[in-house]
C-alpha positions as CSV (number, residue, x, y, z in Angstrom):
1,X,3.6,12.4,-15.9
2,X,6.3,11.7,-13.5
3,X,8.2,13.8,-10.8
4,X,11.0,12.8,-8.5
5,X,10.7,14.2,-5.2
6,X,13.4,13.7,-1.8
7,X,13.8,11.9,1.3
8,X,11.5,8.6,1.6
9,X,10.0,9.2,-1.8
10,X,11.8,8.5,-5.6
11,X,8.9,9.3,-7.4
12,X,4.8,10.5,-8.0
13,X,3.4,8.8,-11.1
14,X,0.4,10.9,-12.5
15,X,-1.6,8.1,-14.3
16,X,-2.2,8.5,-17.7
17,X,-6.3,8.2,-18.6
18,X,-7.6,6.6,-21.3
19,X,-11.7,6.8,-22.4
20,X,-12.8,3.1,-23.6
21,X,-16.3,4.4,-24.5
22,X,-18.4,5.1,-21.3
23,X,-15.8,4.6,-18.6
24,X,-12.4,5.7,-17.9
25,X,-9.2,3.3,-17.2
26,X,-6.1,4.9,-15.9
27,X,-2.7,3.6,-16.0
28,X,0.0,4.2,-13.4
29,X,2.4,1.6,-14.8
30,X,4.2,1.5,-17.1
31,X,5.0,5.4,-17.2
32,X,7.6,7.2,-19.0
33,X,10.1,7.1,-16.8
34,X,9.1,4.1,-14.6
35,X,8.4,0.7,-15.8
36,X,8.0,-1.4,-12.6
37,X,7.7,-1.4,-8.8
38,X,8.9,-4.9,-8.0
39,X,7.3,-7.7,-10.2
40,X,4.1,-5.5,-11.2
41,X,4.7,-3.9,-14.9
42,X,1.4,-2.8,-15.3
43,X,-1.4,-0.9,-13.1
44,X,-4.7,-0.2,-14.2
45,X,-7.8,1.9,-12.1
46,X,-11.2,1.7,-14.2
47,X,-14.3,3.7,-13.3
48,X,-15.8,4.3,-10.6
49,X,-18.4,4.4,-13.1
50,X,-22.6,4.1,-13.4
51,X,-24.0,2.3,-16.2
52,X,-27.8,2.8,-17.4
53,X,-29.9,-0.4,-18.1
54,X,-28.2,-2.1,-21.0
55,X,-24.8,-1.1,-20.7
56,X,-21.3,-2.4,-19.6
57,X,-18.2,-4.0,-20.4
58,X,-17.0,-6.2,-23.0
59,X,-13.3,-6.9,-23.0
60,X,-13.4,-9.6,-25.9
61,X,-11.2,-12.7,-26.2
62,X,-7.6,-11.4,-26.0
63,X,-4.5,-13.7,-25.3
64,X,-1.6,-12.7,-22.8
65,X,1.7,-14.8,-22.0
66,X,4.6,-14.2,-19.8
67,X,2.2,-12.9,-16.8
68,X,-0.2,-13.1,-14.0
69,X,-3.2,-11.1,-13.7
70,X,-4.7,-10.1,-10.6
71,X,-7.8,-8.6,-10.8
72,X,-9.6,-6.8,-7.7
73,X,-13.0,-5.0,-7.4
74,X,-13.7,-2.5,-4.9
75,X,-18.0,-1.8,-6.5
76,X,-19.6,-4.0,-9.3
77,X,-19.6,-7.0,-11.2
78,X,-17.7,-8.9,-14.0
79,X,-17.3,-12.3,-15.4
80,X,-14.4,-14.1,-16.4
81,X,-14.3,-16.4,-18.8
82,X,-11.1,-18.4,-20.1
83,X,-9.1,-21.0,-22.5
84,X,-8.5,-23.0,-19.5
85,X,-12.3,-23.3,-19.5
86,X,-12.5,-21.4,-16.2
87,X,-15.7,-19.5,-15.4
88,X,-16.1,-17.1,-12.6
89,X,-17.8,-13.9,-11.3
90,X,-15.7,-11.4,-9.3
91,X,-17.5,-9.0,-6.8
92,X,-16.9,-6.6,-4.2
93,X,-13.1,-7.4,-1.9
94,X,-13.1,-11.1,-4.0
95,X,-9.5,-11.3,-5.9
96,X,-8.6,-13.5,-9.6
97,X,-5.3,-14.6,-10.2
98,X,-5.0,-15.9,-13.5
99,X,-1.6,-17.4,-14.9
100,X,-1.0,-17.2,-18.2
101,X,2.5,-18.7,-18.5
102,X,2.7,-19.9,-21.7
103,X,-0.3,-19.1,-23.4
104,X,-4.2,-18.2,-22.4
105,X,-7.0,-16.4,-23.5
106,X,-9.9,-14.8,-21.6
107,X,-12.6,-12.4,-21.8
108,X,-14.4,-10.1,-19.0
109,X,-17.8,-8.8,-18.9
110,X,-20.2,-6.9,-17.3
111,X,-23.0,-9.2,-15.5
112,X,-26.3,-9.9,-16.5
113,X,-27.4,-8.4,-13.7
114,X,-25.6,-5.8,-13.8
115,X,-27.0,-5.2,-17.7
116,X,-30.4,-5.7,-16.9
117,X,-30.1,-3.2,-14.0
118,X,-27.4,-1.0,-14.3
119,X,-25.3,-0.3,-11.7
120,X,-21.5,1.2,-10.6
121,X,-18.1,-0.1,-11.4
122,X,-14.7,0.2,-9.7
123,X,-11.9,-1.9,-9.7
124,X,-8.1,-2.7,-10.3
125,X,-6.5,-5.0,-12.3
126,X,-2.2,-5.4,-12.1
127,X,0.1,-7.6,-14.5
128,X,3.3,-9.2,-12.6
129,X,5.8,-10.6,-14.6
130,X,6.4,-13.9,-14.1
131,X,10.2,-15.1,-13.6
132,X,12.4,-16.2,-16.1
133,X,11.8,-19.6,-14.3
134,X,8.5,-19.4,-14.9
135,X,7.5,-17.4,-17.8
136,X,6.1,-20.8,-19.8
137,X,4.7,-22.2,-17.1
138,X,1.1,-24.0,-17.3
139,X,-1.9,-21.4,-17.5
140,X,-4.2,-21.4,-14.6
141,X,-6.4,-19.4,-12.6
142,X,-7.7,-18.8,-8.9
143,X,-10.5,-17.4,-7.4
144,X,-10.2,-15.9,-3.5
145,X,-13.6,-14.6,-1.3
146,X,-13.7,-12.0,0.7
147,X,-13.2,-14.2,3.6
148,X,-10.4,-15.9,2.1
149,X,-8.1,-13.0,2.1
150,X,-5.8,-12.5,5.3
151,X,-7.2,-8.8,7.4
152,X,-6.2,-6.8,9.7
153,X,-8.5,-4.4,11.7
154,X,-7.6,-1.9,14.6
155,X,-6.9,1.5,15.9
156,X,-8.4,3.2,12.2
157,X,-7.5,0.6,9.9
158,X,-9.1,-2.0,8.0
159,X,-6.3,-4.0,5.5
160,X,-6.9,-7.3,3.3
161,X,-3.7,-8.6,1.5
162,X,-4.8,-9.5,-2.0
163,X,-1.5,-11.2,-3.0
164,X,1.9,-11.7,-1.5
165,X,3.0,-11.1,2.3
166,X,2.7,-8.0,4.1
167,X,2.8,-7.4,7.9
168,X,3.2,-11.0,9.3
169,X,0.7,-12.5,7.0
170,X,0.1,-14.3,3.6
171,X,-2.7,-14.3,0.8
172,X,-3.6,-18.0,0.0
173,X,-3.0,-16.8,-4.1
174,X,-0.2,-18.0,-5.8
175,X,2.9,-16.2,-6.5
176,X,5.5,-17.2,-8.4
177,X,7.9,-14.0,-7.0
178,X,8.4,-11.8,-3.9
179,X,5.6,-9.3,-3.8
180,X,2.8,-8.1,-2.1
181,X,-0.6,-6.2,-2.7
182,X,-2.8,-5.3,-0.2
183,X,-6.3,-2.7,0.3
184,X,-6.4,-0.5,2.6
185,X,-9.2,1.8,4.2
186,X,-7.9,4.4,7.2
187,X,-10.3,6.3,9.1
188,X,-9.4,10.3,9.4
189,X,-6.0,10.4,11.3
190,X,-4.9,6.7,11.2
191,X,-1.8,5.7,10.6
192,X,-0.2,3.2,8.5
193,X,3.4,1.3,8.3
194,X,4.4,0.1,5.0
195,X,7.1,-2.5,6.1
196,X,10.6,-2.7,5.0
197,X,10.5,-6.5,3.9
198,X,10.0,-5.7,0.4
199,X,12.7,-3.6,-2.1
200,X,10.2,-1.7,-3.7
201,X,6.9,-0.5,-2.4
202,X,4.4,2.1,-3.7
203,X,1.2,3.2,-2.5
204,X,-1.6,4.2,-4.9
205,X,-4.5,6.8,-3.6
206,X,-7.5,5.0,-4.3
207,X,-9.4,8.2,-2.3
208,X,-8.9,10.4,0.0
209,X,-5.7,12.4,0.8
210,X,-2.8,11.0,2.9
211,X,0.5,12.1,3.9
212,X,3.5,10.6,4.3
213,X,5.6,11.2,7.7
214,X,9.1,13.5,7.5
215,X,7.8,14.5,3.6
216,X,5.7,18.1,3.6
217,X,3.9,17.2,0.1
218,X,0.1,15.8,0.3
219,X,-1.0,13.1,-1.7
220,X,-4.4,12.6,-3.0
221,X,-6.6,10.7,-5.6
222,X,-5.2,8.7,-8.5
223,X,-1.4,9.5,-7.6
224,X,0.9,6.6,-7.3
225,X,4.1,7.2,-4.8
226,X,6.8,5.4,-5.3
227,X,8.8,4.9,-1.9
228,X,12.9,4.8,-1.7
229,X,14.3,1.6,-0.9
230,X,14.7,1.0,2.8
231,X,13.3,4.1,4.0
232,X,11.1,4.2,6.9
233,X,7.4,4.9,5.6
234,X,4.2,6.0,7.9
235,X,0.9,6.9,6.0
236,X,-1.2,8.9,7.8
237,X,-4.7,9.8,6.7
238,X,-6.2,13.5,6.5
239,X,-10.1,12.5,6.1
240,X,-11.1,8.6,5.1
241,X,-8.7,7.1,2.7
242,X,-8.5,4.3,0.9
243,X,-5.2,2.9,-0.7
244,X,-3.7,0.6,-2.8
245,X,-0.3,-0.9,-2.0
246,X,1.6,-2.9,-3.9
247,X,5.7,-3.9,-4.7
248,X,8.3,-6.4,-4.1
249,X,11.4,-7.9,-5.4
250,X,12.7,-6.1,-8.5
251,X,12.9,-8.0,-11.8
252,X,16.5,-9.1,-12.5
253,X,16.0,-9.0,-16.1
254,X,14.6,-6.5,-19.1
255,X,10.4,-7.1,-19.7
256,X,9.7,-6.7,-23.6
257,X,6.0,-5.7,-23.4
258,X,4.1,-5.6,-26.5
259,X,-0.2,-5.5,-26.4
260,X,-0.7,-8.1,-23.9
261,X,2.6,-10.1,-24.1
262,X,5.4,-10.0,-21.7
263,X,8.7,-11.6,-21.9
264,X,12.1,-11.4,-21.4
265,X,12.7,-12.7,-25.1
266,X,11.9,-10.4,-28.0
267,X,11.4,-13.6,-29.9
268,X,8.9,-15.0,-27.7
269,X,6.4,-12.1,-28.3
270,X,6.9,-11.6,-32.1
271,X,6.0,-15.4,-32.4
272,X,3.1,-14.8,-29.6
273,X,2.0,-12.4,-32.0
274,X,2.1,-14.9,-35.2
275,X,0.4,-17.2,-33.3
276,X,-2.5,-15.0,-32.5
277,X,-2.8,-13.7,-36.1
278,X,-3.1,-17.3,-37.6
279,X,-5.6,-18.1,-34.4
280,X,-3.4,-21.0,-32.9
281,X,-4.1,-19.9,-29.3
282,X,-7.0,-21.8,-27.9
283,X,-10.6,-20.4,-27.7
284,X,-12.8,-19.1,-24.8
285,X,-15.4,-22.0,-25.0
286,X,-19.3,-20.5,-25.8
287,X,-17.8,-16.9,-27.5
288,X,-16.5,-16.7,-30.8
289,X,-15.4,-12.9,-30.7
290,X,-11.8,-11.9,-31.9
291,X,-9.9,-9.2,-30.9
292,X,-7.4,-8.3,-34.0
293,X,-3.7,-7.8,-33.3
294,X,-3.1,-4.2,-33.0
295,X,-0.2,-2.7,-35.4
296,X,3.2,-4.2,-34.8
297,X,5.3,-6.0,-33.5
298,X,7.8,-3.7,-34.3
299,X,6.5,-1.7,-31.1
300,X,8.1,-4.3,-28.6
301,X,9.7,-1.8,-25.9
């Protein structure tokens, strides 16, 4: 659900929630009435959840084109395993950036030891539209550390850029467009500046409750605020927060999205689509799981 609001805000997205057996996933973007905030098209919060001994995730083989995935964890494990024969574990403040351009395929799972053991799970995981430029580019994929990522700590705040440029600085993963993405932790009564640099910024409210100076609203847990170009924005937190930011340039052209393809070409996602029915996409080496093509394409939007 969506409401429009005044002076330095143009909107508060209520994520939708969706059960995917054991753990919840809610999705801020797309909404109804909002499809974007600068590249991203697509913003997912899943968990935090506890699984027993024995349990976790299993997102099968699935294909994507047209995007990047970026892939944050704030608690847990998974491993990601793709086409491109890349292999990798993501923990706690690490970030994956994977390109899928023209064509890959992954899968992500819970650990080993995280099945053996059991344990808690909390993360996010964003699509950005690649450019026109760029929508058939080479698939690819990068891994970033904790200490990879650019930080900056000081009078209640605690900030690592995941992607893009924010405040002075820039995340060593790739972008293809003007954006940025960032985590941020504020102690009670911090205060924030989202800059002006970027067209179109939005603040999601990982925890806590925050408020946003000249508006009288609060804003609190799972609610994503969407900022009005050029204004002048000041978070300020009521108890600990944590927050995800994220924006940039808005896309210059219409995204058809349709599963987990993304183009600016109708075409190009009904014959991603053929091409995953009659399994010409490349494999995920060691798993031989297949994820059918749900009903369509005539739900392109």
């Amino acid at each position: 659900m969506t409401f429009a609001s005044n002076a330095r805000i143009e909107q508060i997205i209520l994520p939708a929630t969706r059960d995917l057996g054991g753990f919840s996933v809610k999705r801020a973007l797309p909404s109804p009435l909002r499809r974007s905030v600068g590249p991203f098209i697509f913003l997912d919060s899943f968990g935090p959840v506890t699984f027993g001994p024995g349990a976790g995730i299993d997102s099968r083989p699935h294909p994507h084109i047209g995007l990047a995935t970026i892939s944050y964890l704030i608690d847990g494990e998974i491993i990601h395993r793709d086409s491109e024969n890349y292999v990798q574990a993501i923990r706690p403040g690490e970030v994956n950036v994977m390109t899928a351009g023209r064509g890959i395929v992954h899968s992500e799972r819970s650990s080993d030891t995280l099945r053996e053991t059991g344990g808690r799970l909390f993360g996010f995981q964003s699509w950005v539209a690649l450019p026109v430029s760029h929508e058939e580019t080479d698939p690819g994929f990068q891994h970033f550390g904790t200490g990879d990522l650019p930080r900056i700590e000081g009078e209640g705040i605690d900030m690592r850029l995941v992607a893009g440029s924010l405040h002075g600085r820039r995340a060593p993963t790739r972008t293809f467009s003007d954006l940025f993405n960032a985590d941020v932790a504020l102690v009670a009564g911090a205060r924030f500046r989202v800059d002006g640099e970027h067209i179109e910024r939005a603040v999601f409210v990982v925890s806590g409750t925050i408020e946003v100076s000249g508006q009288d609203e609060r804003f609190t847990t799972d609610q994503l605020i969407v900022f009005k170009p050029g204004a002048e924005i000041i978070l300020k937190a009521i108890g600990p927060a944590r927050l995800m930011l994220l924006g940039g340039e808005p896309l210059a052209e219409k995204r058809h999205i349709f599963w987990n393809f993304v183009s600016s070409r109708r075409e190009r996602i009904e014959q991603a689509a053929l091409d995953w029915r009659n399994r010409v996409f490349p494999g995920v080496p060691g798993e031989t799981e297949f994820t059918p093509l749900p009903v369509g394409p005539a739900n392109i939007a």
